[in-house]
NULUM-305874 format. One record per residue (C-alpha): residue number from 1; x, y, z. Coordinates in Angstrom, 2 decimals, always signed. Example, Ala and Ser with C-alpha at 12.3 -4.5 7.8 and 13.67 -1.06 7.14 Angstrom:
BEGIN
r rovex 1&c1 +12.30&c2 -4.50&c3 +7.80 .
r rovex 2&c1 +13.67&c2 -1.06&c3 +7.14 .
% end
This chain:
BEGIN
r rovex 1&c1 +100.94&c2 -154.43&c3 +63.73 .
r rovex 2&c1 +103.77&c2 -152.68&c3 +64.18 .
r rovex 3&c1 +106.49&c2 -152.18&c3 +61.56 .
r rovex 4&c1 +110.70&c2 -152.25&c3 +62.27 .
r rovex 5&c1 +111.02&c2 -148.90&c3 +61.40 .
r rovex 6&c1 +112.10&c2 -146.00&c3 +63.31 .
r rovex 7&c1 +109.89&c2 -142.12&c3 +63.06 .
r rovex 8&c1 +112.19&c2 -139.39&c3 +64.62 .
r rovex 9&c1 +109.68&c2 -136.89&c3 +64.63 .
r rovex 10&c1 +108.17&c2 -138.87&c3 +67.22 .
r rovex 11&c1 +110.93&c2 -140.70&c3 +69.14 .
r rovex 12&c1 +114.04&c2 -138.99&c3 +68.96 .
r rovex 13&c1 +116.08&c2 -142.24&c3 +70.05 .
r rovex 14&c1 +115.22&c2 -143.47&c3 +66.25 .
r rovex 15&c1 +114.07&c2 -146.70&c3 +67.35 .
r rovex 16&c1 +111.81&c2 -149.00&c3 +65.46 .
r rovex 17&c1 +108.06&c2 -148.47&c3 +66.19 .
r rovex 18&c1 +108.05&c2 -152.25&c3 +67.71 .
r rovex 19&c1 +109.91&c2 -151.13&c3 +70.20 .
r rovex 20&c1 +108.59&c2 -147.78&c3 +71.00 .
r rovex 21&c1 +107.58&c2 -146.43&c3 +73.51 .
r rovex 22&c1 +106.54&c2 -142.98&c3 +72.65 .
r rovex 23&c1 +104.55&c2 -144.23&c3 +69.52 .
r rovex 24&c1 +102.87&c2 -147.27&c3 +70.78 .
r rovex 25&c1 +101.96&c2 -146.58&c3 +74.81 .
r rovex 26&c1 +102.12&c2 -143.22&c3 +74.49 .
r rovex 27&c1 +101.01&c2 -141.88&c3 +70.51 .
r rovex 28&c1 +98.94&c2 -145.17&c3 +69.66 .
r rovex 29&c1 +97.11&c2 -145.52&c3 +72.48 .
r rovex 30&c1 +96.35&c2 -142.02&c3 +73.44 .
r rovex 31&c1 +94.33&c2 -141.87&c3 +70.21 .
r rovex 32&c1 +92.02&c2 -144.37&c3 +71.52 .
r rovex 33&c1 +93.39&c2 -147.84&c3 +70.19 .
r rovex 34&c1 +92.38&c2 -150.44&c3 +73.18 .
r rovex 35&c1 +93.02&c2 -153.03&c3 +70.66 .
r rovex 36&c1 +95.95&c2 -155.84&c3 +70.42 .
r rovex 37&c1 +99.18&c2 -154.49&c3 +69.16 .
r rovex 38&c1 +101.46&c2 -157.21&c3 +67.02 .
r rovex 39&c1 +105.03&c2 -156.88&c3 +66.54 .
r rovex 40&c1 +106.25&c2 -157.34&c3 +63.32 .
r rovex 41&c1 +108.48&c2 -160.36&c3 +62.32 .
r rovex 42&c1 +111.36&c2 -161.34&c3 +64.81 .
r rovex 43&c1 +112.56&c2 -163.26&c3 +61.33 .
r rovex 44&c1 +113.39&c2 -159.72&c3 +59.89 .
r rovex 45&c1 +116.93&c2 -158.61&c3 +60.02 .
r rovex 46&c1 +115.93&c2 -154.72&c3 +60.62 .
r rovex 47&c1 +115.25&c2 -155.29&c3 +64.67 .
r rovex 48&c1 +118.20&c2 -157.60&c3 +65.07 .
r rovex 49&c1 +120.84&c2 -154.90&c3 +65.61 .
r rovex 50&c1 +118.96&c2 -153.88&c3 +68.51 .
r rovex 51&c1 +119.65&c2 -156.57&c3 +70.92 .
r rovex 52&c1 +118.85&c2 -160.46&c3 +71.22 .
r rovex 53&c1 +115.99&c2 -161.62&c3 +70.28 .
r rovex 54&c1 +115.17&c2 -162.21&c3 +74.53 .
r rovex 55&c1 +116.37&c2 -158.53&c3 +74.77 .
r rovex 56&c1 +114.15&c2 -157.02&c3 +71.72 .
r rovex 57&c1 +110.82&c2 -158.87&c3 +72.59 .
r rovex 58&c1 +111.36&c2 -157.76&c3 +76.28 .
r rovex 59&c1 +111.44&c2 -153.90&c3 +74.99 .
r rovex 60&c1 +108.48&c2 -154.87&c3 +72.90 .
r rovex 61&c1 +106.26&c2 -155.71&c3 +75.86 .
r rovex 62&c1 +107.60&c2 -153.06&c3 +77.79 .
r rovex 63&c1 +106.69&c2 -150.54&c3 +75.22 .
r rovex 64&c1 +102.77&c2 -151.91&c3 +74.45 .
r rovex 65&c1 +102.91&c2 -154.59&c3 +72.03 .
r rovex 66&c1 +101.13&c2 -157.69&c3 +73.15 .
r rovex 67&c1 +101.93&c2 -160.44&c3 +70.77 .
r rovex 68&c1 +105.25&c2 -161.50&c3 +69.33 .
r rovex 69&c1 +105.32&c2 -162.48&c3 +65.88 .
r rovex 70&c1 +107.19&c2 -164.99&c3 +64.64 .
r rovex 71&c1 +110.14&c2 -165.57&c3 +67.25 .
r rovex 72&c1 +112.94&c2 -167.95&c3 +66.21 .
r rovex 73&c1 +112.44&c2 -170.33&c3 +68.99 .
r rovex 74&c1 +109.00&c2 -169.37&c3 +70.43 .
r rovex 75&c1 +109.67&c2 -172.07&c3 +73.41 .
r rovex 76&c1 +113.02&c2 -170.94&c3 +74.48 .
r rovex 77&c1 +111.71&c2 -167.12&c3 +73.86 .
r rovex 78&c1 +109.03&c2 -168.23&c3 +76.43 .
r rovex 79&c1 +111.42&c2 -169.62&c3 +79.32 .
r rovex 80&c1 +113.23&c2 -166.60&c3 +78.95 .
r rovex 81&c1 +110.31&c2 -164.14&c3 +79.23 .
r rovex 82&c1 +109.02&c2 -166.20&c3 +82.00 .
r rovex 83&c1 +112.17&c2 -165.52&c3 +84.05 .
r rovex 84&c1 +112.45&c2 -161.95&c3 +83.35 .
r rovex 85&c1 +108.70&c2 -161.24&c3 +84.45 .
r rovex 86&c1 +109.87&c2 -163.51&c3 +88.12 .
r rovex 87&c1 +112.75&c2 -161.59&c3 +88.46 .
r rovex 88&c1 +111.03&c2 -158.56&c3 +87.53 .
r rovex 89&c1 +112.64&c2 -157.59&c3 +84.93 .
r rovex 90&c1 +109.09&c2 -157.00&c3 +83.26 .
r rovex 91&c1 +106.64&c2 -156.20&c3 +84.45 .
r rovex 92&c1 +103.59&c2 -158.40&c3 +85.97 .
r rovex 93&c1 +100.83&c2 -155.52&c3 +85.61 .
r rovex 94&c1 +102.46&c2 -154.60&c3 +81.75 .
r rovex 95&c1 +101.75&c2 -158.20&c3 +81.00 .
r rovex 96&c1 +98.35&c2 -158.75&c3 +83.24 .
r rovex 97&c1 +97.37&c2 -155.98&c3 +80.65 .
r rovex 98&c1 +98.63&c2 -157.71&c3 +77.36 .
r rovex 99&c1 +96.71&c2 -160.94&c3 +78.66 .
r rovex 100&c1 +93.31&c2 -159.04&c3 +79.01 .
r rovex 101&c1 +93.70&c2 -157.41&c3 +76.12 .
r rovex 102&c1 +94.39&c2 -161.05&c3 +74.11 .
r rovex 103&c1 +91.31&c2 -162.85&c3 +76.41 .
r rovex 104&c1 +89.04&c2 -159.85&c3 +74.82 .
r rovex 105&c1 +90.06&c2 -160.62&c3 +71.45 .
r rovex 106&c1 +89.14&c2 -164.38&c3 +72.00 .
r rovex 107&c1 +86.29&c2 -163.56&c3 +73.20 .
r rovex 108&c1 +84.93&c2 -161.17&c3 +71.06 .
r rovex 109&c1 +86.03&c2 -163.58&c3 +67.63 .
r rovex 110&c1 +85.81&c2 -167.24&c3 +69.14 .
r rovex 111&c1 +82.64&c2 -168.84&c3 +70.82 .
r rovex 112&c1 +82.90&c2 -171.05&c3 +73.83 .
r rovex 113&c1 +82.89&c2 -174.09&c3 +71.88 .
r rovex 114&c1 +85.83&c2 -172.74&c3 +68.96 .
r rovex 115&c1 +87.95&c2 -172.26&c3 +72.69 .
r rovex 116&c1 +86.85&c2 -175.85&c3 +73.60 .
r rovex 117&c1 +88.25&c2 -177.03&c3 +70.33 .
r rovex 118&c1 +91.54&c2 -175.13&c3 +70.52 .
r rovex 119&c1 +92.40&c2 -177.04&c3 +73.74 .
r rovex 120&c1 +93.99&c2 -180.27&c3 +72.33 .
r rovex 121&c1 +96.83&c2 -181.23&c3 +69.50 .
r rovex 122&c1 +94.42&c2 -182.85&c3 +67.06 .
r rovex 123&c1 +91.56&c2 -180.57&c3 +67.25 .
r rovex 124&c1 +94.63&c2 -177.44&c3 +66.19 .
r rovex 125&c1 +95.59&c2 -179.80&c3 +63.55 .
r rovex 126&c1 +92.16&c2 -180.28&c3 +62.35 .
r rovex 127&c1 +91.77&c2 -176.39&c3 +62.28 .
r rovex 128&c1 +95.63&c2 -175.62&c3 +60.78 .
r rovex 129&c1 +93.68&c2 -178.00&c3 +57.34 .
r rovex 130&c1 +91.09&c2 -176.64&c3 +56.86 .
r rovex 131&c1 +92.22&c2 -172.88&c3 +56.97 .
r rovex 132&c1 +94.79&c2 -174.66&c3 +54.41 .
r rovex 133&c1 +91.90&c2 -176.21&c3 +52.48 .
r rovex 134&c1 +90.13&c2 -172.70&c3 +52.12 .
r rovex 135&c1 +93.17&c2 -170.84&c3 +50.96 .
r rovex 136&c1 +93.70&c2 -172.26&c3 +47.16 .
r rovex 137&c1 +92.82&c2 -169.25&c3 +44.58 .
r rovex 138&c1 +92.12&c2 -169.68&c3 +41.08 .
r rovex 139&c1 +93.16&c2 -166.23&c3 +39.52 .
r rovex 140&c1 +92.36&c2 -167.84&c3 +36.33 .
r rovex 141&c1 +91.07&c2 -170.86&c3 +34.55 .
r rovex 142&c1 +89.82&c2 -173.80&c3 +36.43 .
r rovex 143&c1 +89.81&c2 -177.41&c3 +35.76 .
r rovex 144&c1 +92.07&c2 -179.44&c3 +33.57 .
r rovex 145&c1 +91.07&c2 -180.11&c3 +30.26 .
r rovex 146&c1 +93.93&c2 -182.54&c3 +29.15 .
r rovex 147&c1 +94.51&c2 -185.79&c3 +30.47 .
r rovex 148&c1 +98.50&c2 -186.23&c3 +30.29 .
r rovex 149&c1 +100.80&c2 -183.47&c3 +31.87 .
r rovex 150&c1 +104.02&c2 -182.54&c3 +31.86 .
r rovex 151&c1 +104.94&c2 -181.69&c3 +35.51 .
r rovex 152&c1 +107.77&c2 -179.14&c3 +36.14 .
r rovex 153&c1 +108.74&c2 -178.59&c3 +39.64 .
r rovex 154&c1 +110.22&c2 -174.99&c3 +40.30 .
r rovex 155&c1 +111.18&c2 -175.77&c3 +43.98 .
r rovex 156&c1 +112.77&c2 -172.08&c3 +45.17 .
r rovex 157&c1 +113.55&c2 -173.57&c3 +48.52 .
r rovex 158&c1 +115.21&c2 -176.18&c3 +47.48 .
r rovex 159&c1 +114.39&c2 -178.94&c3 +50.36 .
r rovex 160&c1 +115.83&c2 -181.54&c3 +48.60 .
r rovex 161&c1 +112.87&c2 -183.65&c3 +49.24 .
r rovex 162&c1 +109.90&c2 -184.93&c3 +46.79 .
r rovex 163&c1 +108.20&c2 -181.56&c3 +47.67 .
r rovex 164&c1 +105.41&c2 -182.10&c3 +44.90 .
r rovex 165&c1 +104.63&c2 -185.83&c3 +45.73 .
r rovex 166&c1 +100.91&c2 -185.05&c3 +47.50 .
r rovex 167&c1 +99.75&c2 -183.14&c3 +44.46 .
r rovex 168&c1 +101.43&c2 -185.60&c3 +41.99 .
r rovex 169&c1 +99.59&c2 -188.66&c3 +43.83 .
r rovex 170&c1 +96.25&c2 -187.26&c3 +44.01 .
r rovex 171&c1 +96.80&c2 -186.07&c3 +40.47 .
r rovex 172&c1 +97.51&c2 -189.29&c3 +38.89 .
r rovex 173&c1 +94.91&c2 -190.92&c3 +41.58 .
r rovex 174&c1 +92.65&c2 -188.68&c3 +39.38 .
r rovex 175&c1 +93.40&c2 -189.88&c3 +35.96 .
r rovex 176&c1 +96.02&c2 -187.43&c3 +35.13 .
r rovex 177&c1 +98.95&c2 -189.13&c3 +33.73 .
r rovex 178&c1 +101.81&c2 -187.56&c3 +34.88 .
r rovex 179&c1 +105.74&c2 -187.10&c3 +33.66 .
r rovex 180&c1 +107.59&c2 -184.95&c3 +36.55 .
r rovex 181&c1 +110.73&c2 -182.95&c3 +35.58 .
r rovex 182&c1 +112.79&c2 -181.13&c3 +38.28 .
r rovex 183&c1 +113.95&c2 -177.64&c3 +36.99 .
r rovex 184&c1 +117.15&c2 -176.39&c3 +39.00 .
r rovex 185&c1 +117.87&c2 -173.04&c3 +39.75 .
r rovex 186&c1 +121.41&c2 -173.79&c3 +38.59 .
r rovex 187&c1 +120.19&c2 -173.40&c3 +34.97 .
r rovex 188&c1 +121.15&c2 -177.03&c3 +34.24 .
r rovex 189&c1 +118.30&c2 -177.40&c3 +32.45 .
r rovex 190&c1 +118.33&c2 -175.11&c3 +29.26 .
r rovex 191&c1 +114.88&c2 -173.95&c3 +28.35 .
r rovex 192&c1 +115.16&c2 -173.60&c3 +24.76 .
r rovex 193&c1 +116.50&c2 -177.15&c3 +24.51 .
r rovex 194&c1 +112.50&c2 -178.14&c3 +25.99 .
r rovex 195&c1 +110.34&c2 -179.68&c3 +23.23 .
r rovex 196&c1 +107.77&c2 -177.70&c3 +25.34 .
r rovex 197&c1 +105.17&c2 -177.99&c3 +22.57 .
r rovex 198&c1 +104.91&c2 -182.27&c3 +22.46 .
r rovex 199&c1 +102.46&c2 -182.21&c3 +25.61 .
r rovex 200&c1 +99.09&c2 -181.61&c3 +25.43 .
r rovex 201&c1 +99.28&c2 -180.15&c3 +29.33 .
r rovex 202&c1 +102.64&c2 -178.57&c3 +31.00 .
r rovex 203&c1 +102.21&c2 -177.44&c3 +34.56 .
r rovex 204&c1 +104.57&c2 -175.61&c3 +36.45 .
r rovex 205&c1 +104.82&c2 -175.77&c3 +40.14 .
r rovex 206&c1 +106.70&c2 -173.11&c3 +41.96 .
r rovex 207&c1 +107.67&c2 -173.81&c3 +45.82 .
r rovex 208&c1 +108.64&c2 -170.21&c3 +47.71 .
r rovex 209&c1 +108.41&c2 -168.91&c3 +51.15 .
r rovex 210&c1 +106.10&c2 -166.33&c3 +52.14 .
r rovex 211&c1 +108.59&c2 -164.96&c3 +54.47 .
r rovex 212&c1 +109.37&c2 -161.27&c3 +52.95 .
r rovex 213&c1 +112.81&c2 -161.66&c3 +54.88 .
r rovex 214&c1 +113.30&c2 -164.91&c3 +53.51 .
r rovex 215&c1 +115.94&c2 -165.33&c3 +50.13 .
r rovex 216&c1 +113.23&c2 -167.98&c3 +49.30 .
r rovex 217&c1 +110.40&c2 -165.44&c3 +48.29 .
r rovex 218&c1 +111.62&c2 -164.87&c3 +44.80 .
r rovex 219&c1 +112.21&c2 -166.94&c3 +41.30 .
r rovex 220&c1 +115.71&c2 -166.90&c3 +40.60 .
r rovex 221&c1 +116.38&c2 -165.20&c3 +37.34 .
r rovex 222&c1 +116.89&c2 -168.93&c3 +35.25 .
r rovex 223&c1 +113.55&c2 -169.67&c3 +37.06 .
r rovex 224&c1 +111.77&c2 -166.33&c3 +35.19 .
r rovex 225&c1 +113.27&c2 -167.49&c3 +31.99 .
r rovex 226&c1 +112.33&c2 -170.88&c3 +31.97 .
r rovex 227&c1 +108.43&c2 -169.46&c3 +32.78 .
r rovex 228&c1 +108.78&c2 -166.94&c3 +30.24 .
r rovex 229&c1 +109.49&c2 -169.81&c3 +27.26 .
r rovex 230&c1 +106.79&c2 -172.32&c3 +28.76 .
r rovex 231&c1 +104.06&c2 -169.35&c3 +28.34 .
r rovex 232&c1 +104.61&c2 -169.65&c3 +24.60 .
r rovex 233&c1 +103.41&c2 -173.16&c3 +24.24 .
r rovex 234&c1 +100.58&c2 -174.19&c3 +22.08 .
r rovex 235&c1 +98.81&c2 -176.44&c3 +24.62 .
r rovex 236&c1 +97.03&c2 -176.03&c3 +28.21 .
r rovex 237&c1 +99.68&c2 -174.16&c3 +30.85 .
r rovex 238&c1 +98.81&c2 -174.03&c3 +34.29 .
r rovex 239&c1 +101.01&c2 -172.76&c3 +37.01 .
r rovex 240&c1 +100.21&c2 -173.20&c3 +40.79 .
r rovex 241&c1 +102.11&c2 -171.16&c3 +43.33 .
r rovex 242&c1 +102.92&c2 -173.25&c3 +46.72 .
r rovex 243&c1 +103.69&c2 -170.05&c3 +48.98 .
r rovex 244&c1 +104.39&c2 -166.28&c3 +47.70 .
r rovex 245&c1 +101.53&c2 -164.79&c3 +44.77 .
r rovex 246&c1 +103.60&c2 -162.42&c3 +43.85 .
r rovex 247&c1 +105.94&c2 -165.04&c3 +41.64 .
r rovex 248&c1 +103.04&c2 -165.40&c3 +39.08 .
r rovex 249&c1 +102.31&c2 -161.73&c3 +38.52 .
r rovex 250&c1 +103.84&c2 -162.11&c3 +35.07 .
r rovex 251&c1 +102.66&c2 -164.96&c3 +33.27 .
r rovex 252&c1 +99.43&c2 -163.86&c3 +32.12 .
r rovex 253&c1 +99.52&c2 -166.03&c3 +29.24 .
r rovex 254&c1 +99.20&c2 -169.25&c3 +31.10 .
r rovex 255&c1 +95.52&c2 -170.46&c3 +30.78 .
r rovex 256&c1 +95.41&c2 -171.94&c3 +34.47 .
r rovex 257&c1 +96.79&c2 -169.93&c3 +37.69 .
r rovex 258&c1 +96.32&c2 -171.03&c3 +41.05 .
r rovex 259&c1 +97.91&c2 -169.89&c3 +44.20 .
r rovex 260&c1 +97.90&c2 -171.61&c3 +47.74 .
r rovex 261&c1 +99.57&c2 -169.68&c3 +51.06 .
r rovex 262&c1 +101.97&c2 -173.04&c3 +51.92 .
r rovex 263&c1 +103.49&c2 -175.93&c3 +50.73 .
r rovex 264&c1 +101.80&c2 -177.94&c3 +53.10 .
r rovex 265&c1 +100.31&c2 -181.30&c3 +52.37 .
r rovex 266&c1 +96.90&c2 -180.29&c3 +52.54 .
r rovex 267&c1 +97.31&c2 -177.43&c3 +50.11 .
r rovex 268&c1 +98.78&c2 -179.74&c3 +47.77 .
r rovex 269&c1 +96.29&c2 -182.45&c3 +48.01 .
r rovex 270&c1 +93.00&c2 -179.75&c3 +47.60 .
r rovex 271&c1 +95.07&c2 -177.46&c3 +44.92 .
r rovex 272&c1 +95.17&c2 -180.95&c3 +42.51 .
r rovex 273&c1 +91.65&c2 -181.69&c3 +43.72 .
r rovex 274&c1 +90.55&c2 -178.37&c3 +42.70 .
r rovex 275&c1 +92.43&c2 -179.01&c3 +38.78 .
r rovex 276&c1 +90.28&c2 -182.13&c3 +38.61 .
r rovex 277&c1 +86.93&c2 -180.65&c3 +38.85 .
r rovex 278&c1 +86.50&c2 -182.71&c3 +42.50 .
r rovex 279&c1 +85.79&c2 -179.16&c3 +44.40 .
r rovex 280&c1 +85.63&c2 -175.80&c3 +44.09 .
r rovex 281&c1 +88.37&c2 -172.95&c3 +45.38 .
r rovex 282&c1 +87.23&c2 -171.31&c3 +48.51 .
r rovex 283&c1 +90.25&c2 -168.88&c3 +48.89 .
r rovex 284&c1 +90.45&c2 -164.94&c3 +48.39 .
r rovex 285&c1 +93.49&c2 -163.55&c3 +47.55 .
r rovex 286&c1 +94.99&c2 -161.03&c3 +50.45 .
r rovex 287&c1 +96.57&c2 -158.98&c3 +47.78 .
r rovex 288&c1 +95.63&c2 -157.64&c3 +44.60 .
r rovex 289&c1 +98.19&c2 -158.82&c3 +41.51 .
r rovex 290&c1 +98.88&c2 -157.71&c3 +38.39 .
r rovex 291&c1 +98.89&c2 -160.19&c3 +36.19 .
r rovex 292&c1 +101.05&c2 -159.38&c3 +33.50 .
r rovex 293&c1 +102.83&c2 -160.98&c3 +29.97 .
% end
């Protein structure tokens, strides 16, 4: 992968790497790389000064990469690419040679029969879950040992919806009665006005983006505080991460951590399956926290 920053020293133009030519056709692939080059994230605001987003993934391609990651609107992004490579704009052998490239990969990772399954809606679905499924972590802890809980729901992106409704449902479907509190970033709700010690179980759920260029990656500073007091109470604490790990690198003192990769449905239904003993975590986390008081 790529990254959205420029190297001088190699291309005097002081481009970003993505879009490159002198460090990924000529530098990266005269040192023997014949494998697939990724950009990095269209999402990121370091590439955007360098065109439109049609513009930027059409030096991309011209300079080696073979995959775009994470375009705004992959299906418009398409069109347009599609017309460029007609008109030749781009070119049909630069992209004959991106194609090959991707084919190897599939072949060398996915049998006949994974391809097969990759062919219709339901069958991606099917796959999206249980990736999903396999990607709650227990960094510590495990099951619940209390059977009422105080539910706190730290929603960072605030959608506005019932965001924690799948892992509420299955919880209480489990015997875990459940009172749900909504925590707003506003600070509306004062944490050292929380009787935080009357429950025998409090557990915090924090909904972030993974996106790194996203301002919903990070716990808002009334968000830190109100974790901070709720890792003092007496009874079981467990806090479960719907998106970003890195928002539970300080709260070492809760007994019960979990973190899941989305907010999807899935995740939530397996993350509360996983807190009532009903199976056991399958993921690995990607990076390596610190957890800390």
């Amino acid at each position: 992968m790529t990254a959205h920053i420029s190297v001088p020293r190699i291309d005097v133009r002081g481009v970003p790497a993505t879009i490159s030519d002198e460090i990924i056709n000529k530098l990266l692939r005269d040192l023997g790389f014949r494998g697939l080059v990724f950009t990095d994230s269209f999402h990121m605001g370091a590439i955007d000064k360098f065109g439109s987003e049609e513009e930027i993934a059409s030096m991309a391609l011209t300079s080696g990469c073979d995959v775009i990651l994470d375009p705004r609107d992959p299906l418009d992004l398409l069109e347009k690419l599609i017309d460029k490579a007609g008109s030749g704009k781009i070119s049909l052998a630069l992209l004959d040679r991106a194609v090959e490239r991707v084919v190897s990969a599939k072949d060398s990772w996915l049998n006949k029969s994974d391809i097969k399954k990759l062919e219709n809606r339901t069958s991606g679905l099917d796959i999206i879950n249980e990736i999903a499924s396999r990607s709650v972590c227990v960094l510590k802890g495990g099951k619940l040992a209390a059977r009422k809980a105080k539910v706190y729901i730290l929603d960072v992106t605030q959608s506005g919806e019932d965001i924690s409704k799948p892992f509420v449902d299955n919880l209480t479907q489990g015997g875990i009665g459940c009172d749900v509190e909504i925590i707003l970033p506003s600070y509306e709700n004062n944490p050292s006005r929380l009787d935080i010690n009357s429950y025998e179980s409090i557990i915090c759920l924090i909904y972030t983006s993974v996106g790194a260029w996203s301002d919903y990656s990070r716990l808002p500073e009334a968000y830190r505080l109100f974790l901070k007091r709720v890792s003092y109470a007496e009874g079981e604490k467990v806090v479960v991460s719907f998106g970003s790990p890195y928002v539970v690198e300080r709260l070492k003192n809760f007994n019960t951590i979990v973190c899941t990769f989305d907010q999807l449905e899935v995740c939530q239904i397996v993350t509360a399956e996983v807190l009532l003993g009903l199976l056991e975590p399958q993921g690995n986390m990607p990076v390596e926290l610190a957890l800390k008081s």
